[in-house]
Residue frames relative to the residue before (quaternion, step in Angstrom):
aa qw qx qy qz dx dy dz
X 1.0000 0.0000 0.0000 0.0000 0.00 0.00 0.00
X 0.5573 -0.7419 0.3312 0.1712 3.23 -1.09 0.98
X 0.4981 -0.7089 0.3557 0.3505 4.01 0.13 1.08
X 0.2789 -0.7281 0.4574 0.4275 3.50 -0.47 0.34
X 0.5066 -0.6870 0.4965 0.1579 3.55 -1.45 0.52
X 0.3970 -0.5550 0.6570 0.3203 4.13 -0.82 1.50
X 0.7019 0.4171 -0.4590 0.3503 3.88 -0.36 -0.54
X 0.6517 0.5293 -0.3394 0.4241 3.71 1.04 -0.93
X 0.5267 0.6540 -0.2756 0.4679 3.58 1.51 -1.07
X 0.7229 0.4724 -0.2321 0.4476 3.44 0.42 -1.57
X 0.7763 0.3560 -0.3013 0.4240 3.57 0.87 -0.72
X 0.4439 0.5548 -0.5167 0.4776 3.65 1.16 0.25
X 0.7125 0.4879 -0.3098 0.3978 3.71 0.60 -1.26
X 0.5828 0.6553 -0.3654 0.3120 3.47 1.13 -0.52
X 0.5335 0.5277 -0.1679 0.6393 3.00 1.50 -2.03
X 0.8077 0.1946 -0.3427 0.4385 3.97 -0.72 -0.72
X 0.4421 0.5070 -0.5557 0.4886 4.07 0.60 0.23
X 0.6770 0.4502 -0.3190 0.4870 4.24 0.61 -1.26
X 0.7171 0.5292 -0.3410 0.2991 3.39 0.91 -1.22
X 0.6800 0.4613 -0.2216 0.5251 3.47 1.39 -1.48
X 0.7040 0.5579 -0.3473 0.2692 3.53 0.70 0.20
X 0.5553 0.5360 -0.1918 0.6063 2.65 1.60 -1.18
X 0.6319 0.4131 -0.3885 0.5283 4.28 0.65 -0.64
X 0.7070 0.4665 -0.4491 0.2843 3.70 0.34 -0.55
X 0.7330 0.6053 -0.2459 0.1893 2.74 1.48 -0.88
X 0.4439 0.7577 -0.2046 0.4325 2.85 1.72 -0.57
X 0.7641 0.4498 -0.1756 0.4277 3.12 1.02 -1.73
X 0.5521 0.5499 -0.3087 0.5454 3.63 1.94 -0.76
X 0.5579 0.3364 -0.5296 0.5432 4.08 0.89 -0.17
X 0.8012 0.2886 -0.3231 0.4128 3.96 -0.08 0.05
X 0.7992 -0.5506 0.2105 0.1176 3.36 1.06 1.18
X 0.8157 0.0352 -0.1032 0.5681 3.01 1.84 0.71
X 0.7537 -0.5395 0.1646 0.3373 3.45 -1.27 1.04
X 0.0291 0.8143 -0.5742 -0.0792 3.94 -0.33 -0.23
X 0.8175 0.2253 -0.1869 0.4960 3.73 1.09 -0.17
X 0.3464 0.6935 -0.6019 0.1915 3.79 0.12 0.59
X 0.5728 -0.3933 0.5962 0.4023 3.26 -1.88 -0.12
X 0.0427 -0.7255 0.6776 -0.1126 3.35 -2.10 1.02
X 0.3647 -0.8603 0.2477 0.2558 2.88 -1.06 0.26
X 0.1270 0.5928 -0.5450 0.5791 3.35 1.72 1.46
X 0.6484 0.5347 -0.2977 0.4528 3.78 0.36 -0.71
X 0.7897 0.3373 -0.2048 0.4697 3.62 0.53 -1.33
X 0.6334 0.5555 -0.2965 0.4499 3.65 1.45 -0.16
X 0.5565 0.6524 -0.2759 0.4343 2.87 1.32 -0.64
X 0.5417 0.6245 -0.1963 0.5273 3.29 1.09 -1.56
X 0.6772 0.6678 -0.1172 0.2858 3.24 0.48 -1.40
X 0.7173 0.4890 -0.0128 0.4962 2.91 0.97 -1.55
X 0.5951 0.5795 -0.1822 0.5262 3.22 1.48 -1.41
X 0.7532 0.3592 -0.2267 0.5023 4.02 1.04 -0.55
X 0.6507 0.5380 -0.3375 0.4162 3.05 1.16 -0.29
X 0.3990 0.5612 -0.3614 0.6287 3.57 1.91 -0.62
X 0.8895 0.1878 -0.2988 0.2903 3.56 -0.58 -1.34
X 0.4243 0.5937 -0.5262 0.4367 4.05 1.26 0.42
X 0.6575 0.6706 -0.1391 0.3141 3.40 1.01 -1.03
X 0.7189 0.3379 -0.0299 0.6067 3.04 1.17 -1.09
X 0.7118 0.4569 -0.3102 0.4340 3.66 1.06 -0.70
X 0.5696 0.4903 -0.3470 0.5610 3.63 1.48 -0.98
X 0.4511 0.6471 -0.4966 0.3622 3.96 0.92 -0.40
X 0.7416 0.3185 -0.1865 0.5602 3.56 0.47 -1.93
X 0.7268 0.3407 -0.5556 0.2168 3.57 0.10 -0.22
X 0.6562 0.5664 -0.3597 0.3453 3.79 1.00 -0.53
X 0.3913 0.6231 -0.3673 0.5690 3.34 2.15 0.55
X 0.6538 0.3765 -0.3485 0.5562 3.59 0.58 -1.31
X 0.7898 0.4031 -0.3451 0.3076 4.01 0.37 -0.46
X 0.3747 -0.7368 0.3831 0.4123 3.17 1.44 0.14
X 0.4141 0.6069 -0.6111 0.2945 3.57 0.28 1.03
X 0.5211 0.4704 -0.1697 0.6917 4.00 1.40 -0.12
X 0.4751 -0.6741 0.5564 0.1016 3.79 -0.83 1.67
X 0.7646 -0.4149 0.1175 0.4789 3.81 0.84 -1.00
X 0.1585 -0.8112 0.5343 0.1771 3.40 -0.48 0.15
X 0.4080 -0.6184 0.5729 0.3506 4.05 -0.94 0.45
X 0.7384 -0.4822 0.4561 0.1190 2.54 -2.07 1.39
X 0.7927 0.3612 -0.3137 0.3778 3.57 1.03 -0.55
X 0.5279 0.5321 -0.4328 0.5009 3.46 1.85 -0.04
X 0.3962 0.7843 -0.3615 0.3117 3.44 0.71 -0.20
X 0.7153 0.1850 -0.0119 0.6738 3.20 0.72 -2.19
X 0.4847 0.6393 -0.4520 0.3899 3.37 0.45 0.65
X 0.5916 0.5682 -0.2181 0.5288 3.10 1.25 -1.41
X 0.7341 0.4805 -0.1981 0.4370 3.74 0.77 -1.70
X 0.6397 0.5289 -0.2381 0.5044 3.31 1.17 -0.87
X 0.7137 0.2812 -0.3409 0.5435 3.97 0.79 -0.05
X 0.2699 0.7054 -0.5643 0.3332 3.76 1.28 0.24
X 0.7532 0.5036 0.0484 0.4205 2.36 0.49 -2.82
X 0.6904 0.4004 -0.4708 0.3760 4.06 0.56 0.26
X 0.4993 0.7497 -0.1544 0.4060 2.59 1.53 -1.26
X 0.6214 0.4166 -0.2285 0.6229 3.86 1.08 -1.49
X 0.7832 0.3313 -0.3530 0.3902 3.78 0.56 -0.69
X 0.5959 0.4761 -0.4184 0.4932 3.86 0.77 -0.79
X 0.5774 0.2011 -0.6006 0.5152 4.17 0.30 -0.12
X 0.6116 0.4356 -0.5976 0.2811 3.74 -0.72 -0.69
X 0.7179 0.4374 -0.2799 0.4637 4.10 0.60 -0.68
X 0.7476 0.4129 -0.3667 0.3690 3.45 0.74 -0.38
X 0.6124 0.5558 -0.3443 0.4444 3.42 1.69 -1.05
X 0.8375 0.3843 -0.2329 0.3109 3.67 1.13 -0.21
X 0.2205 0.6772 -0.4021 0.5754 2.68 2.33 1.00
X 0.6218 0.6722 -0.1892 0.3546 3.29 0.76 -1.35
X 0.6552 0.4594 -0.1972 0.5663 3.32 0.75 -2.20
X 0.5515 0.6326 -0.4188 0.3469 3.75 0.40 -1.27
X 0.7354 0.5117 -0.0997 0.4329 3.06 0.22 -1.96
X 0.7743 0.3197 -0.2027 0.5072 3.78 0.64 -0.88
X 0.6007 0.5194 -0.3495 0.4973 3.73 1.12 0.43
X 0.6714 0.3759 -0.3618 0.5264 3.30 0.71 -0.75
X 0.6200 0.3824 -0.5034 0.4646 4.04 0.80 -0.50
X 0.4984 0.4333 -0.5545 0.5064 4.25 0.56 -0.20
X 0.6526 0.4177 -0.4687 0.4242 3.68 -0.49 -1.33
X 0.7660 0.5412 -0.2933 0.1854 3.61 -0.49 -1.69
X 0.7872 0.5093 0.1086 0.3304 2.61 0.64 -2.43
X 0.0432 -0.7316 0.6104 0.3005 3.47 1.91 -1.17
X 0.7727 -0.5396 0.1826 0.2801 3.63 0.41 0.97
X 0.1474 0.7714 -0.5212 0.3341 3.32 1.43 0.41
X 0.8501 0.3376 -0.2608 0.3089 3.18 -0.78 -0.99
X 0.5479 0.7768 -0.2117 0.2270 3.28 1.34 -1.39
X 0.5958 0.5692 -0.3027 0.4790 3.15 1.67 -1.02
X 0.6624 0.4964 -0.3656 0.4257 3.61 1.02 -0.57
X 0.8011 0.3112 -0.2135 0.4645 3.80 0.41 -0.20
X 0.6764 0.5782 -0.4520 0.0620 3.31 0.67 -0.66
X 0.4606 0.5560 -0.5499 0.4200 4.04 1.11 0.10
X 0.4635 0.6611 -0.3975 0.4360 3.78 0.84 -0.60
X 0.7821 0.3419 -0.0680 0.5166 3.25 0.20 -1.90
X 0.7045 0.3889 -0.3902 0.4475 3.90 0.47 -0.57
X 0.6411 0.3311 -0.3200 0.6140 3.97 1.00 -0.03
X 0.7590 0.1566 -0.4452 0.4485 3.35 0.11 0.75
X 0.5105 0.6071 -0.5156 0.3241 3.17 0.97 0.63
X 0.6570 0.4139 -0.2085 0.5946 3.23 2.03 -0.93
X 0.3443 0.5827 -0.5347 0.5059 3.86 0.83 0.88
X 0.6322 0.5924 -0.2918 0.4052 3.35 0.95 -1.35
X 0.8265 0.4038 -0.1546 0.3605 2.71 0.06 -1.74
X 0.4650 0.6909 -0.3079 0.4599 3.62 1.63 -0.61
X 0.7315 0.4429 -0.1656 0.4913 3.13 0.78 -1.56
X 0.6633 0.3468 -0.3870 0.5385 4.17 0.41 -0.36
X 0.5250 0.5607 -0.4605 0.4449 3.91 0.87 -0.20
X 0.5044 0.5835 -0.3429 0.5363 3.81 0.97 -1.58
X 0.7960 0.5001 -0.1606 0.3009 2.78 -0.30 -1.46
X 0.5956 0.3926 -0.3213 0.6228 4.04 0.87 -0.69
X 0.5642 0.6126 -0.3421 0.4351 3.98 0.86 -0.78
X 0.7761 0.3477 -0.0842 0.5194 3.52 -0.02 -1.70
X 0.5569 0.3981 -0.5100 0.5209 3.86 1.20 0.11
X 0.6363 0.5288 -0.3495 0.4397 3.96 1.16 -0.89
X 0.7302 0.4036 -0.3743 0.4049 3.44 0.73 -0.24
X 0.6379 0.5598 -0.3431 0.4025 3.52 0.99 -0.03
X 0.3108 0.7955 -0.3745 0.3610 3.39 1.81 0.15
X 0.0461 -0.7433 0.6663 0.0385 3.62 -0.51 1.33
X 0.5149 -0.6750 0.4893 0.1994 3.17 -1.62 0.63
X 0.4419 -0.7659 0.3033 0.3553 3.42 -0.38 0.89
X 0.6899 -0.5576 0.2231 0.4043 3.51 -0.77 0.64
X 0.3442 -0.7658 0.4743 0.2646 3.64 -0.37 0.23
X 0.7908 -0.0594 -0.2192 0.5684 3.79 0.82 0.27
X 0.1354 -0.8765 0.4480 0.1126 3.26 -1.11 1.01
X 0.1694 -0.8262 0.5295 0.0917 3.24 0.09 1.04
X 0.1267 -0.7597 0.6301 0.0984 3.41 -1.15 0.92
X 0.4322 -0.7038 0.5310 0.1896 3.69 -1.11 0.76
């Protein structure tokens, strides 16, 4: 399976930075917030690292042989919520930024005073959560076979 990629990251955050900016703004010409940090958001997040620690420390105390066996499908399961996980923070933290720029730009920072502990803790959930997420893809690293016999 293919590793996930910081360039592939950066360009989600780019797109959901245009996306959350361009929705707040809208919602700020009719007078009210549509993107901030919360805390249904920061649990979420939450929840989402606690799953992929769970499941990645699972396969790795398999690959060390402290764990008898584990299925092949919890495996790419495990690798597979690394790798969403590394993408869904790169989209939310630039949902986020989006959302907290257009209230700077707009607002000349008015509003800003109301959300930003919101928005600065889910900005570091985010950023928490694409870290996890590069991790729990490193722990699912097998080693390549040492002899390969072909039939």
């Amino acid at each position: 399976m293919q590793k996930v990629s910081i360039l592939s990251a950066i360009l989600i955050s780019v797109i959901f930075i245009c996306l959350g900016y361009l929705l707040n703004l809208i919602s700020l010409r009719q007078s009210y917030i549509l993107i901030y940090g919360s805390f249904g958001l920061d649990f979420g997040i939450i929840l989402s690292i606690i799953l992929i620690l769970y499941f990645a420390l699972e396969v790795k105390k398999f690959l060390d042989g402290k764990k008898p066996d584990l299925k092949p499908n919890r495996a790419v399961f495990a690798l597979l919520l690394s790798q969403s996980g590394f993408y869904s923070g790169a989209a939310i933290l630039g949902i986020l930024l989006g959302g907290w720029l257009s209230i700077i730009i707009n607002t000349k920072g008015v509003l800003l005073e109301l959300h930003s502990t919101d928005s600065i803790i889910s900005f570091g959930f985010a950023a928490s959560l694409i870290i996890i997420g590069l991790i729990g893809q490193h722990l699912c690293k097998t080693k390549p076979p040492k002899n390969k016999t072909s039939n």
